[in-house]
Backbone bond lengths (Angstrom), bond angles and torsions (degrees), N, CA, C in turn:
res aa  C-N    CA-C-N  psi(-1)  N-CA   C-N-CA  omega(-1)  CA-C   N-CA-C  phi
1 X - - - 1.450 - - 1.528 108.81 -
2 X 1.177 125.09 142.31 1.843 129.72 -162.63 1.832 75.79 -118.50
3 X 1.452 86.67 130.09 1.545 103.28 157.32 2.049 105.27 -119.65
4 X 1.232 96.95 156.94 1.536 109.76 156.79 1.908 110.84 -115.50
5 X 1.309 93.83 120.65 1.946 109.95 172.70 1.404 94.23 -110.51
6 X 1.457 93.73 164.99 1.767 104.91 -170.77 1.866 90.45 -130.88
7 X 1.177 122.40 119.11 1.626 122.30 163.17 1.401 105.74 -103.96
8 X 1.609 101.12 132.81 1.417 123.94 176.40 1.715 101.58 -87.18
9 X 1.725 106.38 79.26 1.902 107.71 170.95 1.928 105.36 -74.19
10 X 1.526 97.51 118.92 1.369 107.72 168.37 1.648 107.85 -101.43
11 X 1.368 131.03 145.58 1.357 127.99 -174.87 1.862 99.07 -135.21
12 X 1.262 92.99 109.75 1.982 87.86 179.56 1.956 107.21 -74.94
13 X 1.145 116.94 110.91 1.071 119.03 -174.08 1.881 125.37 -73.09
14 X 0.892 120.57 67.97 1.663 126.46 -163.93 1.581 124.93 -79.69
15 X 1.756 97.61 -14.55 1.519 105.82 -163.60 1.286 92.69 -111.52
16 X 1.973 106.31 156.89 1.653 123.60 -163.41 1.665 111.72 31.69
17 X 1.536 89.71 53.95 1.388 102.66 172.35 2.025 106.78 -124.02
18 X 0.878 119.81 156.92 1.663 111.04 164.67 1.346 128.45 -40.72
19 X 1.721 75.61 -51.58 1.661 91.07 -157.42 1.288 105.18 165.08
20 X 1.444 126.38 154.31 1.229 141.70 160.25 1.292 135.94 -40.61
21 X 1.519 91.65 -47.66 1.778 116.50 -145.69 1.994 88.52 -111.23
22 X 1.705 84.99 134.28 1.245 103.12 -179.93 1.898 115.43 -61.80
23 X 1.396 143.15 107.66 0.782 145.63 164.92 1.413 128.52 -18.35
24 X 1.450 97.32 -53.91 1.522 120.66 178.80 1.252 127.57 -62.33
25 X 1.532 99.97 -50.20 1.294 126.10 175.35 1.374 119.56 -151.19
26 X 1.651 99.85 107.31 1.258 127.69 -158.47 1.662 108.46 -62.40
27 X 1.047 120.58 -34.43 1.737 130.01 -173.45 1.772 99.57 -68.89
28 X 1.641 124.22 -10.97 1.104 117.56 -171.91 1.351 113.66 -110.37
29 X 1.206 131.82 147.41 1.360 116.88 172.48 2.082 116.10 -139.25
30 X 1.145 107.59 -178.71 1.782 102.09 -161.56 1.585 97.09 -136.26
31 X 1.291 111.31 158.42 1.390 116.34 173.03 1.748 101.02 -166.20
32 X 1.226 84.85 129.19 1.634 107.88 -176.27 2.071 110.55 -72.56
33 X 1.055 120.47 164.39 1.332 114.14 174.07 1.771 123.69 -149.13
34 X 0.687 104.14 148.61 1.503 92.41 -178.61 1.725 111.04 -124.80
35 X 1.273 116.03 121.10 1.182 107.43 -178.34 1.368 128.01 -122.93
36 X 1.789 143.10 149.22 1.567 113.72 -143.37 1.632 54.62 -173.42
37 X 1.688 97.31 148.02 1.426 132.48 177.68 1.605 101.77 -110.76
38 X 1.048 124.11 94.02 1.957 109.53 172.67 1.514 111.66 -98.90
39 X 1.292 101.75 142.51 1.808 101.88 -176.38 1.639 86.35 -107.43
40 X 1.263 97.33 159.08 1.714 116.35 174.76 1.612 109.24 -150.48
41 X 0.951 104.13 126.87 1.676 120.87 172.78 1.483 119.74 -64.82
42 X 1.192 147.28 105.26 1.169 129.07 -164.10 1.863 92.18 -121.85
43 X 1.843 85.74 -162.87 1.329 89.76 173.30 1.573 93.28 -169.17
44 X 1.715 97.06 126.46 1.588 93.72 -164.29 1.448 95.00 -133.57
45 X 1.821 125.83 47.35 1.353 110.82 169.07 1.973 99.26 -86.26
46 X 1.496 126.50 25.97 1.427 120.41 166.40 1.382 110.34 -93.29
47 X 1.136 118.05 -7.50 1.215 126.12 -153.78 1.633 99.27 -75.22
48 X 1.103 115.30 -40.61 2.314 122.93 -161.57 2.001 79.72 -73.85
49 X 0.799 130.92 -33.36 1.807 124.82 -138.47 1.688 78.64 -108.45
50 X 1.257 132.62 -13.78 1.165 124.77 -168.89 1.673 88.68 -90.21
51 X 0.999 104.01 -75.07 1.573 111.31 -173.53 1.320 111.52 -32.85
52 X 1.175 130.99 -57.94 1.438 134.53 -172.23 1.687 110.40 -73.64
53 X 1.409 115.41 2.97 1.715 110.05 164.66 1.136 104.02 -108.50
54 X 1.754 119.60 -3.60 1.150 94.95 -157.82 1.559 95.19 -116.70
55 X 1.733 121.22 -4.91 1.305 117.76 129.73 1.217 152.96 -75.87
56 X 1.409 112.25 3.14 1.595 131.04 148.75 1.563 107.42 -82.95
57 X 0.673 102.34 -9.63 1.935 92.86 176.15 1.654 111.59 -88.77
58 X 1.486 102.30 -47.61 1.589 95.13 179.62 1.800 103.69 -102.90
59 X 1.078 97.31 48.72 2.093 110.27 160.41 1.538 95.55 -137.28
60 X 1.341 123.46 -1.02 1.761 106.70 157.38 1.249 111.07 -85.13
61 X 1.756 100.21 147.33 1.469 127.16 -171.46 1.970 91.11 -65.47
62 X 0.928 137.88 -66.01 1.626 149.82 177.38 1.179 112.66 -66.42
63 X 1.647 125.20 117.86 1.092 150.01 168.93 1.779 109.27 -55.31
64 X 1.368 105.35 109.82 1.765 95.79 -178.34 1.634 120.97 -67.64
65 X 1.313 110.16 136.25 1.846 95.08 -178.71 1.456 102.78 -77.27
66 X 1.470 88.96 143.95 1.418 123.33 163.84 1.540 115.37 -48.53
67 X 1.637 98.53 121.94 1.325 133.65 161.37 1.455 107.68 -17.49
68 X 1.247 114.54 162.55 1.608 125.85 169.26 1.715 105.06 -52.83
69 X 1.972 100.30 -70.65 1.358 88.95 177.90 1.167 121.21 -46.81
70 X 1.019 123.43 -63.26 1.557 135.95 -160.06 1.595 107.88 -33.34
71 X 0.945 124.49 -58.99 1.552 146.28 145.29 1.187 115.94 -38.97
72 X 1.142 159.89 3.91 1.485 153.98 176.79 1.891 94.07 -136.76
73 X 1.247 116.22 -50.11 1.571 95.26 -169.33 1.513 103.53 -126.85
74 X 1.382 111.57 -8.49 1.688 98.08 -161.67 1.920 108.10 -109.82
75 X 1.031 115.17 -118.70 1.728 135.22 -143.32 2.052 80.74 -87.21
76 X 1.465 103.73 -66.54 1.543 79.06 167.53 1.236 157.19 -77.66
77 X 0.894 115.92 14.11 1.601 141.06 172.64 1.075 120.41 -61.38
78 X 2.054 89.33 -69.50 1.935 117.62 157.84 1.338 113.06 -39.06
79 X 1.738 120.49 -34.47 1.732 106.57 -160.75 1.500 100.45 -89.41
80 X 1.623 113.28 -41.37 1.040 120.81 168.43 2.045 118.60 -39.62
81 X 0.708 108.81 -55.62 1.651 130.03 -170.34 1.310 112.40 -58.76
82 X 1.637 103.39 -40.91 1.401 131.78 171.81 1.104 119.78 -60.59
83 X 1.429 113.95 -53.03 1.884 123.99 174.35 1.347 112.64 -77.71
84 X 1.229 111.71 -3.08 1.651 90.17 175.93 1.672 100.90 -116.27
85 X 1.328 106.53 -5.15 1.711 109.63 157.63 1.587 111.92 -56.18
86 X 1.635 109.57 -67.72 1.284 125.53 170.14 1.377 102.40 -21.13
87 X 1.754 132.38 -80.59 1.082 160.24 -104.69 1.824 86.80 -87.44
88 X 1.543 110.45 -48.65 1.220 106.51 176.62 1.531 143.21 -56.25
């Protein structure tokens, strides 16, 4: 199923600017903004089949091991790195 969503992108604009801070009155300050509506086409019939593995995953008794990445740069690496900090 193709959906269309609309994201409200705000961009705080700070650069080739003066400055922030009100000249006049220093206790005040300004910030510019930029704002742009983007639509994007998606497609979210993965979405029902996602949910339901991904509440059978955390209702198993056994923690699944971590992915390749996960293990080389990410969350297990950190836990790993962590327990053998502990360990010392």
């Amino acid at each position: 199923m193709s959906n269309t969503a609309y994201f409200l992108y705000v961009d705080g604009l700070a650069l080739d600017f003066g400055g922030m801070l009100d000249e006049e009155d220093t206790d005040a300050a300004w910030m510019k903004f930029e704002a742009k509506i983007m639509t994007y086409e998606g497609n979210d019939s993965w979405v029902e089949d996602a949910l339901y593995r991904a509440k059978e995953l955390v209702q198993q008794e056994e923690m699944p091991e971590h992915g390749y990445w996960c293990k080389k740069n990410g969350f297990g690496k950190y836990l790993e790195d962590l327990d053998t900090i502990l360990q010392r």
